[in-house]
C-alpha positions in Angstrom: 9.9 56.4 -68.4 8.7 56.6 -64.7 6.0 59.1 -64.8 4.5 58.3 -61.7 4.9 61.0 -58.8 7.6 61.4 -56.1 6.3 61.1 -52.2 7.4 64.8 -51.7 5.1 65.8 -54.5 2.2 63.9 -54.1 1.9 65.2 -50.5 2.5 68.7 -52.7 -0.7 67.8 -54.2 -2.6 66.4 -51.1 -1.9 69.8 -49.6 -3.0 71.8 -52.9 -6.1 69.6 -53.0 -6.8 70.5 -49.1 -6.0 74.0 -49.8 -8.4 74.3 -52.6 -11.2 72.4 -50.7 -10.8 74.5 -47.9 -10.8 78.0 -49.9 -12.9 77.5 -53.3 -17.0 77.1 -52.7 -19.7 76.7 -54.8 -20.3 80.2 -54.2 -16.8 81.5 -55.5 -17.1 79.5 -59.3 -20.9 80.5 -59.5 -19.4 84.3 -58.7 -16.7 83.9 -61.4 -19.0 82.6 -64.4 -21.3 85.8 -63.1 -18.5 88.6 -63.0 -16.5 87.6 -65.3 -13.5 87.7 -62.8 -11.5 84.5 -63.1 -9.9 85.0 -59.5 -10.1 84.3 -56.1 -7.5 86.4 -53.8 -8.4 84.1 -50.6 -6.8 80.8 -52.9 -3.8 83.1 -54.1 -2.8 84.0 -50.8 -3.8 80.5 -49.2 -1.2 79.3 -51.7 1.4 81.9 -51.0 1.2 81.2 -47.0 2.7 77.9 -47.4 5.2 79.0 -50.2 3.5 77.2 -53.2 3.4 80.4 -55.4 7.4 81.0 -55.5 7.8 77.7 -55.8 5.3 77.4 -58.7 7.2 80.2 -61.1 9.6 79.2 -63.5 12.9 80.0 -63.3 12.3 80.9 -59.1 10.9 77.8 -57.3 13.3 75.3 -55.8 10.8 72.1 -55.7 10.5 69.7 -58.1 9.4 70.7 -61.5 7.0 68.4 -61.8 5.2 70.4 -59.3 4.2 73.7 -61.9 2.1 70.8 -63.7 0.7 69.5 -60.3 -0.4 72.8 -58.6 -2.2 73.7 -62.1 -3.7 70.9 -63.0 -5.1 70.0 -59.4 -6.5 73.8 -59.6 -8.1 73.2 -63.1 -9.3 70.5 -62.2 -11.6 71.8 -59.4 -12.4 74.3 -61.5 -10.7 77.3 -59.0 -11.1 80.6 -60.7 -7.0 80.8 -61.4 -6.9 83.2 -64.4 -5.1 86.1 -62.5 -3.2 84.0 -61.0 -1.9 81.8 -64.0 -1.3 85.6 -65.6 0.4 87.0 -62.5 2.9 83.7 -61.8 3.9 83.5 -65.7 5.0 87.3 -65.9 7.2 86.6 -62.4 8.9 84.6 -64.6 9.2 86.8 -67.0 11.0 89.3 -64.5 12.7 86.4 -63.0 14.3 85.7 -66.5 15.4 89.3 -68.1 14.4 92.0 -65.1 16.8 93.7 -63.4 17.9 93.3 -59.6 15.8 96.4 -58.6 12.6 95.0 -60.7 12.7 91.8 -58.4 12.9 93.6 -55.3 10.3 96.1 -56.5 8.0 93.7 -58.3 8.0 90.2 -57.0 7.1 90.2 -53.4 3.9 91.2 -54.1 3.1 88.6 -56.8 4.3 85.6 -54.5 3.0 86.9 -51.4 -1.0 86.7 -53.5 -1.7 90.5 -53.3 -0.9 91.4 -57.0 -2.1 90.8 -60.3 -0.8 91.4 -63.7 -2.0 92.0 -67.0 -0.9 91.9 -70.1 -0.7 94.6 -73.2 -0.1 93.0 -76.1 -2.4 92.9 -79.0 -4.1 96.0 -80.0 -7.8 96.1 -82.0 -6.5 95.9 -85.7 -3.3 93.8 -84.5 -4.4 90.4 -82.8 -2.2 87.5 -83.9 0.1 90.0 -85.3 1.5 91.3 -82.5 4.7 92.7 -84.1 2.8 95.3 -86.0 1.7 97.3 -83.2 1.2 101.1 -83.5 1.2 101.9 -79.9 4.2 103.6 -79.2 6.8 104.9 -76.4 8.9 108.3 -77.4 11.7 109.2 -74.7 11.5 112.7 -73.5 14.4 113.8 -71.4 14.7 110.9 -68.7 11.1 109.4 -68.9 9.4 107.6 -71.5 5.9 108.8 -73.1 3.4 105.7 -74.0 0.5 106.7 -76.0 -1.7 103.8 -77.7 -4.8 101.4 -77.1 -5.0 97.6 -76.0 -7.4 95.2 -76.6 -7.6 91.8 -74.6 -6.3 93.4 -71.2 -7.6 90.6 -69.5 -7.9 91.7 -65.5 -6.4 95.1 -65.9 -9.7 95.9 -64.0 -8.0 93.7 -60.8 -4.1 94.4 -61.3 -1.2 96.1 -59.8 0.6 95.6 -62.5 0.9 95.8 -66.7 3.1 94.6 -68.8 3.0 96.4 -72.0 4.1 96.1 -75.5 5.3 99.6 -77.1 6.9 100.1 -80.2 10.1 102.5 -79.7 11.9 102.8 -82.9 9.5 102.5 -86.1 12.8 102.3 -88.6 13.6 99.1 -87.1 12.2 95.7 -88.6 8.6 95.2 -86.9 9.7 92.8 -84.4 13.5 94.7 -83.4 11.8 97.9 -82.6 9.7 97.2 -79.7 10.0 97.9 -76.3 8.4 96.1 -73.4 7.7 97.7 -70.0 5.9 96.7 -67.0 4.4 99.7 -64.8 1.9 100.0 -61.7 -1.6 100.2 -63.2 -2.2 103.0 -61.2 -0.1 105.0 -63.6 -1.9 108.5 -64.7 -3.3 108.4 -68.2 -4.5 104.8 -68.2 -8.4 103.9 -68.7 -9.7 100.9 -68.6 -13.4 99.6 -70.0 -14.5 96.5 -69.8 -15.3 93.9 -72.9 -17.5 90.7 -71.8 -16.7 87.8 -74.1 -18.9 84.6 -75.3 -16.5 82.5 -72.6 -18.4 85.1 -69.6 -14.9 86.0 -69.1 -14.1 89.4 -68.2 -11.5 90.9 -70.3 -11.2 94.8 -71.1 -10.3 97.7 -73.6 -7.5 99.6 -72.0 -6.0 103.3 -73.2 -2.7 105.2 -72.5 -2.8 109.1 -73.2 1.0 110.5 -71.6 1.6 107.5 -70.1 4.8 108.9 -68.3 7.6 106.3 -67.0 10.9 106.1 -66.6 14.3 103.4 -67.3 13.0 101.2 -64.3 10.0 100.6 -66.0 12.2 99.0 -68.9 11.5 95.1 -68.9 14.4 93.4 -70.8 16.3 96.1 -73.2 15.2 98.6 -75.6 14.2 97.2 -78.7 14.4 93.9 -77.3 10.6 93.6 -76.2 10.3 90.7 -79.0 12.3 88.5 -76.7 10.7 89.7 -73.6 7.8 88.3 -75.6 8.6 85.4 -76.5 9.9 84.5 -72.8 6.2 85.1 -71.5 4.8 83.5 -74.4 7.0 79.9 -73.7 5.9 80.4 -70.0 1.8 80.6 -71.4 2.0 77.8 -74.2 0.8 74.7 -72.4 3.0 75.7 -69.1 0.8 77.8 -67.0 -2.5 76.1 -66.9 -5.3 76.6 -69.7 -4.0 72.5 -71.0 -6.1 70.7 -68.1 -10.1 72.1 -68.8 -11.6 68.8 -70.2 -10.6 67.2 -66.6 -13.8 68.9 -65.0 -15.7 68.8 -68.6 -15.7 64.8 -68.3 -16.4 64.6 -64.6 -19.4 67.1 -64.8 -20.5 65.5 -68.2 -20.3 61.9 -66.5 -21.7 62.6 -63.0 -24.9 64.4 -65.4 -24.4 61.2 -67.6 -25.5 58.7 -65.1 -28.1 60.5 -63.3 -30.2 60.5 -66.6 -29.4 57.4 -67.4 -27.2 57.2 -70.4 -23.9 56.5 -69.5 -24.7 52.8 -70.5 -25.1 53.7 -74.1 -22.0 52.4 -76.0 -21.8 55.1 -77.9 -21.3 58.0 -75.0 -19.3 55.4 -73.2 -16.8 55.5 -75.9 -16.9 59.1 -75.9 -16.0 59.7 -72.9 -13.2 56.9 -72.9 -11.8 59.0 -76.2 -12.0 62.0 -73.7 -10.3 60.9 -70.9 -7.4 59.6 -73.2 -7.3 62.7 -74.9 -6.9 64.1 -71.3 -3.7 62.0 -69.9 -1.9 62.7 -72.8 -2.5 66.6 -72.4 -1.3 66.3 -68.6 1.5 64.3 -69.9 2.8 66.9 -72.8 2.1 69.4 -70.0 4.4 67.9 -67.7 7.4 67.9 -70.0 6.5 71.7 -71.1 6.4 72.5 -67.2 9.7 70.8 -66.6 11.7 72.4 -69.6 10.8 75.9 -67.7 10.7 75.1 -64.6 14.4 74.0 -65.1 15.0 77.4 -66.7 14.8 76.4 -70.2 12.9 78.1 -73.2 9.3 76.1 -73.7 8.3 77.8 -76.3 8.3 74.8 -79.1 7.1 72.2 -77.2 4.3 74.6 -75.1 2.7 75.3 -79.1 2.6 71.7 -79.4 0.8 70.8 -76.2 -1.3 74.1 -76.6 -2.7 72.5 -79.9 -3.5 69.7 -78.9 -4.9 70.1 -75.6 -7.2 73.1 -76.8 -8.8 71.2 -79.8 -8.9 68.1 -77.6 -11.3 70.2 -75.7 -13.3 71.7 -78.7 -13.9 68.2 -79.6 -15.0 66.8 -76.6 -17.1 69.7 -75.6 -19.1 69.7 -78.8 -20.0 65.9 -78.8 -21.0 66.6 -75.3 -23.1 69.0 -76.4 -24.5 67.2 -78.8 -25.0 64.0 -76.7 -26.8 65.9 -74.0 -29.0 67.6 -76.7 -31.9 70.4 -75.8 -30.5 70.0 -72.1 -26.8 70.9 -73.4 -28.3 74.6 -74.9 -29.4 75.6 -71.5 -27.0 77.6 -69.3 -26.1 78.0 -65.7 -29.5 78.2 -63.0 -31.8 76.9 -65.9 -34.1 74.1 -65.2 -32.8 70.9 -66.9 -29.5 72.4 -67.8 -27.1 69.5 -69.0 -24.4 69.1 -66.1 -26.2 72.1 -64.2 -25.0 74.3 -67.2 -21.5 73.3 -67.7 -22.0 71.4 -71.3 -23.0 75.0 -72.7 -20.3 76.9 -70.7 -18.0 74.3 -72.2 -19.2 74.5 -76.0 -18.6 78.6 -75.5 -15.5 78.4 -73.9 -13.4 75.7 -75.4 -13.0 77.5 -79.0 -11.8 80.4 -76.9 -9.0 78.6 -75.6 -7.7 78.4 -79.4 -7.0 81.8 -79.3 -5.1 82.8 -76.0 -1.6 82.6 -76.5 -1.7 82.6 -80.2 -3.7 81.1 -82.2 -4.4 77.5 -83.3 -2.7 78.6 -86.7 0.2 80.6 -85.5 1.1 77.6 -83.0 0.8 75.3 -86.2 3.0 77.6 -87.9 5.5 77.9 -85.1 5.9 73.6 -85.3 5.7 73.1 -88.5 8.9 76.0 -89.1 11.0 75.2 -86.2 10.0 71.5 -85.4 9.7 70.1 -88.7 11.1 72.5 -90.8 9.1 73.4 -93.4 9.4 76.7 -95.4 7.5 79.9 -94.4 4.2 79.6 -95.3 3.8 83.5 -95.2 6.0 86.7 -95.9 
């Protein structure tokens, strides 16, 4: 196979790569690791100006595929503070997939034009992984909708103009046939948000809905059919919407820190970072066939668990053998004196076993192969 890129989309990258040196400083990833807040609304609407952003979401854009993978990987790879916008891009998909006519015209414009976040409600404080066994629910009174319940993992619900949330609508159902997803302005009365800092120094928040009132348009999918709403945005997030690409700047900020202190001659972290950098290519490459399956308006889901495993552990690994290589220097975060890559080895060792989590777990991804890949028998009831 002929993996190499097309003329049309390496200038695609050329201009993503001018666009990011042109918008993202020093300044703005120092300001991200401070706040919390992974986003930059100067990048998301540099992007949108020259259409990148519509043609970036699945299911919408009419480039090449291929260029989902570049745009994300060229803006992980810098480092750009692109959590909002990785969130915001995979639930236009969603609506682009199973929203109604009136939900694009409402929604979307202000997604692709870089104005508007989203956020997500999904998992709830006792119900992480299990997602199906949520309590927060949504009763219809008359023509509207009442949502009362707690989130927990709202991740820029502090930033968004929009939420997509998770409501269970018919508890005699099966778990997963009686839920209902929504998606509603955050501006909503009877929604409270407070924020939760995590080890990663992302920002991510507690969020609460007492008479949450809303009617049919806020319906995303059908009722009782949130699972596969779900499970479209969950295809979209598994190894398709960045989040596969974060030992690219790990090696070049370990290596750059590597030779000024002299010990990128010793076999031994030579070999590591060769190990790396392999490990790396063949993330970007599972990435790219996950991007293209959506892109082309197919269902990800499988093959984004498999490139989600592997490119998150690949991480773990290499960021705690960097770690250790560096030694005292690799404890010492961001603006201390003789921090390993100014600080970035210890961001990395917090951050990477993070990544294991979003999107499912390590072990529900596993589970998700190993039933409908290789399948094996349930290995739970």
């Amino acid at each position: 196979m002929d993996f190499s890129l097309s003329p049309a989309v390496r200038d695609f990258r050329d201009t993503i790569r001018r666009i990011v040196a042109d918008t993202v400083t020093p300044a703005d990833i120092d300001r991200m690791h401070t706040t919390g807040t992974f986003d930059l609304p100067a990048l998301n609407r540099a992007l949108a100006e020259h259409g990148f952003l519509e043609r970036a979401t699945p299911g919408l854009g009419k480039g090449d595929p291929v260029e989902l993978w570049v745009m994300f990987n060229e803006l992980e790879k810098a480092g750009a503070p692109i959590d909002g916008l990785a969130v915001a891009l995979m639930i236009a998909g969603v609506v682009q997939a199973v929203g109604t006519e009136e939900q694009k015209e409402r929604i979307l414009p202000s997604i692709l034009a870089g104005e508007a976040l989203v956020c997500m409600g999904y998992s709830e404080a006792d119900y992480g992984s299990d997602v199906a066994s949520i309590t927060t629910k949504a009763v219809r009174d008359g023509d509207e909708w009442v949502i009362d319940g707690a989130k927990m993992w709202t991740t820029m619900a502090h930033e968004a103009r929009w939420l997509i949330l998770l409501t269970r609508t018919d508890p005699d159902l099966p778990k997963h046939k009686g839920l209902t997803m929504f998606i509603l302005p955050m501006d909503t009365p009877g929604i409270t948000v407070e924020p939760v800092h995590t080890m990663a120094t992302e920002r991510t928040n507690a969020t609460w809905y007492d008479d949450v009132r809303v009617g049919d348009e806020a319906v995303l999918g059908e009722v009782n059919g949130g699972w596969r709403t779900m499970t479209v945005a969950l295809s979209f997030e598994r190894g398709v919407m960045g989040g596969t690409n974060t030992g690219v700047p790990l090696l070049r900020h370990f290596r750059h820190w590597a030779a000024e202190v002299g010990i990128d001659t010793d076999p031994r972290v030579r070999e590591e970072m060769a190990r790396v950098a392999i490990d790396n290519q063949v993330a970007a490459l599972l990435t790219q066939r996950s991007a293209w399956i959506a892109a082309s308006g197919g269902q990800a889901g499988l093959e984004g668990s498999m490139t989600k495993v592997f490119a998150t552990e690949a991480y773990q690994r290499a960021a705690e053998a960097f770690q250790r290589m560096a030694g005292p220097a690799g404890l010492l975060q961001f603006h201390q004196p003789g921090a390993a890559a100014d600080g970035f080895v210890e961001y990395d060792a917090r951050h990477a076993p993070v990544t294991t989590i979003y999107g499912g777990t390590t072990e529900i991804n596993r589970n998700n192969i190993a039933e409908r890949h290789l399948k094996l028998p349930r290995a739970r009831r």
